[in-house]
Biopython code that builds the backbone (N, CA, C, O; Angstrom):
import numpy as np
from Bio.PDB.StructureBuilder import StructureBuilder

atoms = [
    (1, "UNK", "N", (-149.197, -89.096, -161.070)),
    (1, "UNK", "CA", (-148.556, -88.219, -160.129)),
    (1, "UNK", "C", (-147.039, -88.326, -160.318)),
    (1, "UNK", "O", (-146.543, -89.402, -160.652)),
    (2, "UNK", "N", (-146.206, -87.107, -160.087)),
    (2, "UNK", "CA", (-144.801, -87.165, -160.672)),
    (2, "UNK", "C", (-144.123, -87.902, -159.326)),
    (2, "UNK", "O", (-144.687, -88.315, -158.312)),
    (3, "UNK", "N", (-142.997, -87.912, -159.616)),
    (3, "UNK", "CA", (-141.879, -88.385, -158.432)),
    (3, "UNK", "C", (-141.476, -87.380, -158.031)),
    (3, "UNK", "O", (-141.060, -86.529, -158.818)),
    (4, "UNK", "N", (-141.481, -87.204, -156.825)),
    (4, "UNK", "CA", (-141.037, -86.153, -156.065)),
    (4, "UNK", "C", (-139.654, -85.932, -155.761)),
    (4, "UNK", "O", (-139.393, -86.510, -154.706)),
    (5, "UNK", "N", (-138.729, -85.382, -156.203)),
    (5, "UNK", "CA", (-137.332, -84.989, -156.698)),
    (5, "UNK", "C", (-136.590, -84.845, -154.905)),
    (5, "UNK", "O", (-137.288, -84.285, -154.060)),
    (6, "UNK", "N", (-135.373, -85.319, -154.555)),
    (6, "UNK", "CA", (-134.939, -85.451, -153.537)),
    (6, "UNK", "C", (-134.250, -84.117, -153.152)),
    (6, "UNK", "O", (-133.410, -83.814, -153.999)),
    (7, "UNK", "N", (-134.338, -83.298, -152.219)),
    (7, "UNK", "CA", (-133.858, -81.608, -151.888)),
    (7, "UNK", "C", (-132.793, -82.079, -152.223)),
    (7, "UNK", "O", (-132.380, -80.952, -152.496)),
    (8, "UNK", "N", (-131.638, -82.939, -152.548)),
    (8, "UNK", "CA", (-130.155, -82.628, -152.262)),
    (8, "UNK", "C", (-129.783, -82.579, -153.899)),
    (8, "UNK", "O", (-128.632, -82.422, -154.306)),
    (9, "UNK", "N", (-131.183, -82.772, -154.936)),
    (9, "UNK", "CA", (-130.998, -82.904, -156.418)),
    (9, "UNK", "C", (-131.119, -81.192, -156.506)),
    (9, "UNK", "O", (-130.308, -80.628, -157.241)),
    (10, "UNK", "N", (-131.872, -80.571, -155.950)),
    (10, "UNK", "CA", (-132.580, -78.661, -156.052)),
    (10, "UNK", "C", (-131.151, -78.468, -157.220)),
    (10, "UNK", "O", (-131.198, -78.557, -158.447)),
    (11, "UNK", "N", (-129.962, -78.188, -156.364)),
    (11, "UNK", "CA", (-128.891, -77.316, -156.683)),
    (11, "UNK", "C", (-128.677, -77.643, -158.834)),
    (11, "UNK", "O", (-127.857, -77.128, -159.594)),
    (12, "UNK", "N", (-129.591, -78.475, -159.087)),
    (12, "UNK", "CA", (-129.035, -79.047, -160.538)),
    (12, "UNK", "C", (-130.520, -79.153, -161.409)),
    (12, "UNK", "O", (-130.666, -79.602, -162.546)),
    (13, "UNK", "N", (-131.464, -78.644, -160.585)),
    (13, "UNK", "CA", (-132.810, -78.128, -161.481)),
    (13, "UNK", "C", (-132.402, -76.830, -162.518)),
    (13, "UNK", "O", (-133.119, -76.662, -163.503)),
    (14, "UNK", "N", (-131.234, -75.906, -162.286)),
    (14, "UNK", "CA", (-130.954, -75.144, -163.423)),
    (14, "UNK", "C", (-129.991, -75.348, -164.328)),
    (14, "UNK", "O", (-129.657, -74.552, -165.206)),
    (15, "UNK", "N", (-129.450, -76.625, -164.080)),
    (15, "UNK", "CA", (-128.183, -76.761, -164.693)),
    (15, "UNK", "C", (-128.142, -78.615, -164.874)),
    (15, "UNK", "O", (-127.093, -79.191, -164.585)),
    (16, "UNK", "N", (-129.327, -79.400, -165.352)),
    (16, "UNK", "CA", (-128.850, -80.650, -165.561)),
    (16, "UNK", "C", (-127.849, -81.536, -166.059)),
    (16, "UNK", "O", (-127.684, -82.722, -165.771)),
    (17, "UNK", "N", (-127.024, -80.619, -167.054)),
    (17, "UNK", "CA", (-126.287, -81.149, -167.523)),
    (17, "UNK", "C", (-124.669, -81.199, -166.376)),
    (17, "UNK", "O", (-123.507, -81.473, -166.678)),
    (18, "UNK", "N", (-125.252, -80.830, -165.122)),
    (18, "UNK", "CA", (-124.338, -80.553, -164.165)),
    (18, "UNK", "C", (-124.027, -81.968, -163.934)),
    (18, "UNK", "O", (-122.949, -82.535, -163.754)),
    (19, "UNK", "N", (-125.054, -82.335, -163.975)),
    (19, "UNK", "CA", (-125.389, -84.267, -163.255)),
    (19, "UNK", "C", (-124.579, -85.234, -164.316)),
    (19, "UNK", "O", (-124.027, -86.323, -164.158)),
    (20, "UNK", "N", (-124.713, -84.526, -165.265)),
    (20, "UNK", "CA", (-123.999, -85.425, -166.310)),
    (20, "UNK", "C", (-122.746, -85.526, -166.620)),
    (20, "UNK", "O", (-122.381, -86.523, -167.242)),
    (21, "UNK", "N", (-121.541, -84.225, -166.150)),
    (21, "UNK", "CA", (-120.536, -84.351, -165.774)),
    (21, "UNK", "C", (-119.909, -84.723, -164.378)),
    (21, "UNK", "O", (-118.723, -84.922, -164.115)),
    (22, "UNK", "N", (-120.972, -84.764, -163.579)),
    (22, "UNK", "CA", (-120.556, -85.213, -162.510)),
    (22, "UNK", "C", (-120.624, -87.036, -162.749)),
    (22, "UNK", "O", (-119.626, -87.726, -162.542)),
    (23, "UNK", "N", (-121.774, -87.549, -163.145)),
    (23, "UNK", "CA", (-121.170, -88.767, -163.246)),
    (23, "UNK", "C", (-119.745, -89.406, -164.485)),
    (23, "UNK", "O", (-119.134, -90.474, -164.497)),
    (24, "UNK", "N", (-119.646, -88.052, -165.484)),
    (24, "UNK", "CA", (-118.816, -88.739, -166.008)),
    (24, "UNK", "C", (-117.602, -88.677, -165.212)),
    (24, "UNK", "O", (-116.953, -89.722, -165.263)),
    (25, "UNK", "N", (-117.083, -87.712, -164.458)),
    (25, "UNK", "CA", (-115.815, -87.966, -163.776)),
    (25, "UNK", "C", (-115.814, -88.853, -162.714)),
    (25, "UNK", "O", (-114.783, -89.507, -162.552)),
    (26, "UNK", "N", (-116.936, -89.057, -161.795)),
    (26, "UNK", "CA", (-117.208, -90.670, -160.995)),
    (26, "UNK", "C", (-116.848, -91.540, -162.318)),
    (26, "UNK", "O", (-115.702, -91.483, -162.764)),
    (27, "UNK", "N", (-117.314, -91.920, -162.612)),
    (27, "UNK", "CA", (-117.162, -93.013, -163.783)),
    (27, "UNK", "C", (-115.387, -92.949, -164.335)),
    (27, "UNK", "O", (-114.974, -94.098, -164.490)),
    (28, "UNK", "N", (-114.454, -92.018, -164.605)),
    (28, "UNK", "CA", (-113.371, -91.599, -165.433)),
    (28, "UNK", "C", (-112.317, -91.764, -164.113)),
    (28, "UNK", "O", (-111.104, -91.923, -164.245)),
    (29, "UNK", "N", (-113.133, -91.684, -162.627)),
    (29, "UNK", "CA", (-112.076, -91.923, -161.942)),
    (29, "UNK", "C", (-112.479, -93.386, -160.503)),
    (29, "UNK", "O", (-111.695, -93.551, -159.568)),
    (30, "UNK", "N", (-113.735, -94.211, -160.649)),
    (30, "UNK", "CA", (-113.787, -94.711, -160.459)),
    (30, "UNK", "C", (-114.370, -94.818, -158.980)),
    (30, "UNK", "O", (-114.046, -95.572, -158.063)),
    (31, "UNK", "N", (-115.481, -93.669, -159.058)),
    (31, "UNK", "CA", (-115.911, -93.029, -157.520)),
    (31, "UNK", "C", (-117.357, -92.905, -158.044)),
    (31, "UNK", "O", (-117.604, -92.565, -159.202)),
    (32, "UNK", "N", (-118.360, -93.220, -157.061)),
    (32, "UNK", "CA", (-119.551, -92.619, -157.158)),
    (32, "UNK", "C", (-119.611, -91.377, -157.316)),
    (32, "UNK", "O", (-118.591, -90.689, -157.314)),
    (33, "UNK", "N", (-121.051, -90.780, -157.511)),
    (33, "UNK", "CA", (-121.028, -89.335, -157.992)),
    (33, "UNK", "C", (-120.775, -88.427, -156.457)),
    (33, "UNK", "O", (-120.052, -87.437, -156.353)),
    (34, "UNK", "N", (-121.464, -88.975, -155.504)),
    (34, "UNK", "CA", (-121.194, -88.573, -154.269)),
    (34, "UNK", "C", (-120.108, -88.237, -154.019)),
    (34, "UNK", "O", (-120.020, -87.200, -153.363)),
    (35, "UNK", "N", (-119.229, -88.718, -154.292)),
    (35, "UNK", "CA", (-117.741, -88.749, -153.852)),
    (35, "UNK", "C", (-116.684, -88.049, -154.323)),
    (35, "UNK", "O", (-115.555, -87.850, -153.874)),
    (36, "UNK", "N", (-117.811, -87.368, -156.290)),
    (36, "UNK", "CA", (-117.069, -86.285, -156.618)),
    (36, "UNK", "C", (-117.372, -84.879, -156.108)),
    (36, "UNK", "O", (-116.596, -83.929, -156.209)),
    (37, "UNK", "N", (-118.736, -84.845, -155.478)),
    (37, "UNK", "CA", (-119.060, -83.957, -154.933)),
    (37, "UNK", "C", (-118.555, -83.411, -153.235)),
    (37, "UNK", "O", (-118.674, -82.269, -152.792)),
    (38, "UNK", "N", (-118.073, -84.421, -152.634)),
    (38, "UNK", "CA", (-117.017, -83.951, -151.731)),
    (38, "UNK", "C", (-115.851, -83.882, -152.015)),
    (38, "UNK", "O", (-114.957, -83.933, -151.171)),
    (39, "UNK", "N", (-115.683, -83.767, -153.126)),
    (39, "UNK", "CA", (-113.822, -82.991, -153.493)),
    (39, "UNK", "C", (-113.905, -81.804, -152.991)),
    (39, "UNK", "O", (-114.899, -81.102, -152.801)),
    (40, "UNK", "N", (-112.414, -81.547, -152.711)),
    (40, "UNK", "CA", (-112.257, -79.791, -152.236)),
    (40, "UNK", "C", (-112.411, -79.082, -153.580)),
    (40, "UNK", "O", (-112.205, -79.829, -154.536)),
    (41, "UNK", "N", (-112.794, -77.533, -153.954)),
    (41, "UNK", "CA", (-112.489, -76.810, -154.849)),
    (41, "UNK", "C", (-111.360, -77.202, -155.982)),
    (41, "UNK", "O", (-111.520, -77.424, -157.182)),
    (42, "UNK", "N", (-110.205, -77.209, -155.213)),
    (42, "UNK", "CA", (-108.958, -78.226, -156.326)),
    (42, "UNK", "C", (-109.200, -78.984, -156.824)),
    (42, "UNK", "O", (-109.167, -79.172, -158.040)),
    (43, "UNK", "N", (-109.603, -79.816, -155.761)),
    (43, "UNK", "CA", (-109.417, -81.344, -156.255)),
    (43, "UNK", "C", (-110.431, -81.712, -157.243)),
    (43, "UNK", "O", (-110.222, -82.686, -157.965)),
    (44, "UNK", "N", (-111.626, -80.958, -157.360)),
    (44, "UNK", "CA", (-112.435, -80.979, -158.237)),
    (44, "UNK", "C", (-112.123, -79.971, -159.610)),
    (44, "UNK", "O", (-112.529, -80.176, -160.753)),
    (45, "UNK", "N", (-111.299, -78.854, -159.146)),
    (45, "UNK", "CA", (-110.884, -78.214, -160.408)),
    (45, "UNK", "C", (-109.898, -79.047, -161.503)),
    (45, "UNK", "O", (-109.777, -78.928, -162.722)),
    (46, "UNK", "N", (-109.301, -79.872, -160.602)),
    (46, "UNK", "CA", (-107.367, -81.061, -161.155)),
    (46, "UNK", "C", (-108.405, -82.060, -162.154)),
    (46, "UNK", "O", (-108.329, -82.366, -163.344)),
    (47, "UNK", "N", (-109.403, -82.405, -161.067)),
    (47, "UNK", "CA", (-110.400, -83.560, -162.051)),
    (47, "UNK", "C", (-110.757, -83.203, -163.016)),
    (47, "UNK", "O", (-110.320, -83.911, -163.924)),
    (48, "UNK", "N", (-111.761, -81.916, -163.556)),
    (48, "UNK", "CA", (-112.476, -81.585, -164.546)),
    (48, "UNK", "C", (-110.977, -81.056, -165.431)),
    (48, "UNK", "O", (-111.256, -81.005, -166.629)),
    (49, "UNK", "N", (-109.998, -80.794, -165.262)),
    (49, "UNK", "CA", (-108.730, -80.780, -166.107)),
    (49, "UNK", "C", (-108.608, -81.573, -166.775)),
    (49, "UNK", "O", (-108.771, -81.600, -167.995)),
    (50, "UNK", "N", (-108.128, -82.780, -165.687)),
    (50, "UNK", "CA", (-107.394, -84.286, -166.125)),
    (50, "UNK", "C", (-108.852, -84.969, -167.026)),
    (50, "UNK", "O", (-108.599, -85.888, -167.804)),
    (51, "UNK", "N", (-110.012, -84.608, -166.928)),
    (51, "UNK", "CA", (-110.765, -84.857, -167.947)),
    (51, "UNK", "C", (-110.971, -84.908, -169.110)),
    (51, "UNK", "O", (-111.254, -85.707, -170.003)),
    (52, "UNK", "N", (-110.704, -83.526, -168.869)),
    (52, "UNK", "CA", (-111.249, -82.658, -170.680)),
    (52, "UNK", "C", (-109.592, -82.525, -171.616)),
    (52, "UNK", "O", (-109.537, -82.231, -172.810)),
    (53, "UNK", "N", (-108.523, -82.782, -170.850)),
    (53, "UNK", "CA", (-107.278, -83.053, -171.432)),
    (53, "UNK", "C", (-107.817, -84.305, -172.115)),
    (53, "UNK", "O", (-108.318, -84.297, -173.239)),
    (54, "UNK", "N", (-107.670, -85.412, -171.322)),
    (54, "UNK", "CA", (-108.267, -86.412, -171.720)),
    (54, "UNK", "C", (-108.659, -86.912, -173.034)),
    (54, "UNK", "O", (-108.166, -87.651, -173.885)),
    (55, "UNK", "N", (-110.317, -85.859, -172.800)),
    (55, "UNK", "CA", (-110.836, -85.396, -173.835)),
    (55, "UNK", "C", (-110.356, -85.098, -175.185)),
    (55, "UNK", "O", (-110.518, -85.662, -176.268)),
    (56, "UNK", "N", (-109.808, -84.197, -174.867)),
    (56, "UNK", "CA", (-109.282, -83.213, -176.287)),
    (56, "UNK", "C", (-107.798, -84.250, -176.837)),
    (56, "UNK", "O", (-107.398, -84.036, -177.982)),
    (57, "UNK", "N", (-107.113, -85.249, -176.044)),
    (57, "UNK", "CA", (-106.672, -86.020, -176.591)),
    (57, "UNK", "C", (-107.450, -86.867, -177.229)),
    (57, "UNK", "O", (-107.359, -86.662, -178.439)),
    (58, "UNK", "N", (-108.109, -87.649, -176.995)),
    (58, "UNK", "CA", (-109.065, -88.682, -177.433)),
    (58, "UNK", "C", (-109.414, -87.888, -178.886)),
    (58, "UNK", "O", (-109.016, -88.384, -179.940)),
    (59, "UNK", "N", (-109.960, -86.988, -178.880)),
    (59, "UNK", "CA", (-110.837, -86.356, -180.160)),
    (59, "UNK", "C", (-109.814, -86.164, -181.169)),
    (59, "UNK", "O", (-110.150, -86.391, -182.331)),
    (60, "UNK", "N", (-108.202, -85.651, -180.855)),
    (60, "UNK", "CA", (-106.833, -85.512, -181.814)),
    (60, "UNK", "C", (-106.414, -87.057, -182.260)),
    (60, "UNK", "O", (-105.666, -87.289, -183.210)),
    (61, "UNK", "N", (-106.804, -87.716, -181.717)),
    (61, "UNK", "CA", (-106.390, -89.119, -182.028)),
    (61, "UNK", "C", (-107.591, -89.405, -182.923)),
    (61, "UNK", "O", (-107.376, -89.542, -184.127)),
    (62, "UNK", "N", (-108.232, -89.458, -182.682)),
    (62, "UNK", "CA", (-109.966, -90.212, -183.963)),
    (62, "UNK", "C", (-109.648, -88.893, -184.541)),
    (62, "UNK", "O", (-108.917, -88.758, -183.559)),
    (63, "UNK", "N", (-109.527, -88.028, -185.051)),
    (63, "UNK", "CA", (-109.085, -87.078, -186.028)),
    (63, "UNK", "C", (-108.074, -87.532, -187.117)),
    (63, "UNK", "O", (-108.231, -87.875, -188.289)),
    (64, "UNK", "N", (-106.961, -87.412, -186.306)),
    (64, "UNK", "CA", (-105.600, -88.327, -187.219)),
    (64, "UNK", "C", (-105.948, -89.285, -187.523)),
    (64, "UNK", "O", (-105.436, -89.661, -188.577)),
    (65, "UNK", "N", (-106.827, -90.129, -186.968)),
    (65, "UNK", "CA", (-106.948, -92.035, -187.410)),
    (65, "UNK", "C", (-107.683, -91.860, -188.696)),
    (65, "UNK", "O", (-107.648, -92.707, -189.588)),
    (66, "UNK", "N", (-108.456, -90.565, -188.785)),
    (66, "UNK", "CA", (-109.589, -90.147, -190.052)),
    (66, "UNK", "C", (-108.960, -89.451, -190.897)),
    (66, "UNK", "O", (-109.752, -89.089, -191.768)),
    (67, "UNK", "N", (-107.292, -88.845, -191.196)),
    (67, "UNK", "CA", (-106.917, -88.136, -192.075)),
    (67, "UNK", "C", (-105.886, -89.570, -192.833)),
    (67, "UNK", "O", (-105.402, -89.853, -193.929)),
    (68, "UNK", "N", (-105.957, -90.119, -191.545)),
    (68, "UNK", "CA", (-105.421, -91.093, -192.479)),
    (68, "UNK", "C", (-105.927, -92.309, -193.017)),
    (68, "UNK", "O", (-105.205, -93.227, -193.406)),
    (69, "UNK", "N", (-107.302, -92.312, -193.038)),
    (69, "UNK", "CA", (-108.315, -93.311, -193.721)),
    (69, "UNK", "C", (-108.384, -94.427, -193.034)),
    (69, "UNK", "O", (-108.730, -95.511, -193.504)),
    (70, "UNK", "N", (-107.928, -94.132, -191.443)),
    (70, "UNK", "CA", (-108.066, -95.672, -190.795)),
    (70, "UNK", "C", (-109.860, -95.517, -190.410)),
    (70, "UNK", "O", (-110.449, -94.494, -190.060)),
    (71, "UNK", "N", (-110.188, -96.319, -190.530)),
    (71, "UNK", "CA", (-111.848, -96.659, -189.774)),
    (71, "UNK", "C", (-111.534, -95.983, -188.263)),
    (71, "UNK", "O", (-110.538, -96.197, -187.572)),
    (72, "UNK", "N", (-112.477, -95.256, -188.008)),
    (72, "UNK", "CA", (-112.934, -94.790, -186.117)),
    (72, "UNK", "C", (-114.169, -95.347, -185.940)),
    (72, "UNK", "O", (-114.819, -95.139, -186.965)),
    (73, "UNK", "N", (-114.845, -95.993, -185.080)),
    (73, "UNK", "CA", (-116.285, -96.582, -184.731)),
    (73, "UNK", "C", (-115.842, -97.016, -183.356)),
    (73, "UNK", "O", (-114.776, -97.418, -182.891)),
    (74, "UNK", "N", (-117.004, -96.799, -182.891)),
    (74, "UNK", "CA", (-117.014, -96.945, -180.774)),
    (74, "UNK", "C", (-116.612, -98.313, -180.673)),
    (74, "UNK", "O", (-116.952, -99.121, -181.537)),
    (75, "UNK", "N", (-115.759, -98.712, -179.469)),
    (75, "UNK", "CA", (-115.590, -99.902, -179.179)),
    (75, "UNK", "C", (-116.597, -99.677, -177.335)),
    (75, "UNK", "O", (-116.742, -98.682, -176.625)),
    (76, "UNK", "N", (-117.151, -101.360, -177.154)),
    (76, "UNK", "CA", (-117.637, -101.093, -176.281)),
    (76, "UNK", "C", (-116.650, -101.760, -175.237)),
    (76, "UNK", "O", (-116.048, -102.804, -175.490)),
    (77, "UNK", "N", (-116.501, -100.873, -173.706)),
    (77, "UNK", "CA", (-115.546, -101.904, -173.119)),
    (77, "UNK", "C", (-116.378, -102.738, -171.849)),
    (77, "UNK", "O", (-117.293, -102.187, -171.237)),
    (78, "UNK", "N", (-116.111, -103.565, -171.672)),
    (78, "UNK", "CA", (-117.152, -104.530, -170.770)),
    (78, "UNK", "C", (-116.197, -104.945, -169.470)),
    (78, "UNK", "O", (-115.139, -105.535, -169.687)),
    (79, "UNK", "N", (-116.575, -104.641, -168.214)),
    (79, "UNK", "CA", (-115.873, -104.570, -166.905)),
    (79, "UNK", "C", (-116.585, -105.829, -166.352)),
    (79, "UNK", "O", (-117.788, -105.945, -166.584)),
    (80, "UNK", "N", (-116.035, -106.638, -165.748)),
    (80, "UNK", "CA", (-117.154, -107.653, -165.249)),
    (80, "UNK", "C", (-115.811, -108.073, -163.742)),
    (80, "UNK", "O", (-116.092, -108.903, -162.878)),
]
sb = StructureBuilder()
sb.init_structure("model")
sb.init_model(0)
sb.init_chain("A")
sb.init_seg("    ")
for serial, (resi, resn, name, xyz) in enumerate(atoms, 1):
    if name == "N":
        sb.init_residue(resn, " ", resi, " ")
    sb.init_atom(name, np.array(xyz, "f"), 0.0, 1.0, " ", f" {name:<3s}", serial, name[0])
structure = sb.get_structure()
């Protein structure tokens, strides 16, 4: 018998990958996922910005590190 899915998950049965940016910006700013979901409109628009800037820095940097023959490979970071 399946697990019965909690009504407040419904809104992300068409769009899972909704869940998956929502925890990455909890995670990028140090908030449960809950907590990105009560942002105002802004404050959630400034976040998914300050993200994907982020982002698109991160990816220009391991780009350049690869034109110039430095090694790129994941580092893991460990919070304790």
């Amino acid at each position: 018998m399946g697990r019965k899915q909690p009504s407040g998950l419904r809104p992300f049965e068409k769009n899972p990958e909704m869940l998956l940016a929502v925890g990455e910006l909890a995670r990028t700013f140090g908030r449960l996922p809950h907590e990105i979901l009560e942002l105002d409109p802004y404050e959630l628009g400034l976040a998914m910005m300050v993200y994907q800037e982020r982002d698109k820095a991160s990816t220009k940097l391991m780009e350049s590190m690869s034109r110039q023959g430095l090694p790129v490979f994941p580092v893991a970071v460990l919070k304790g």
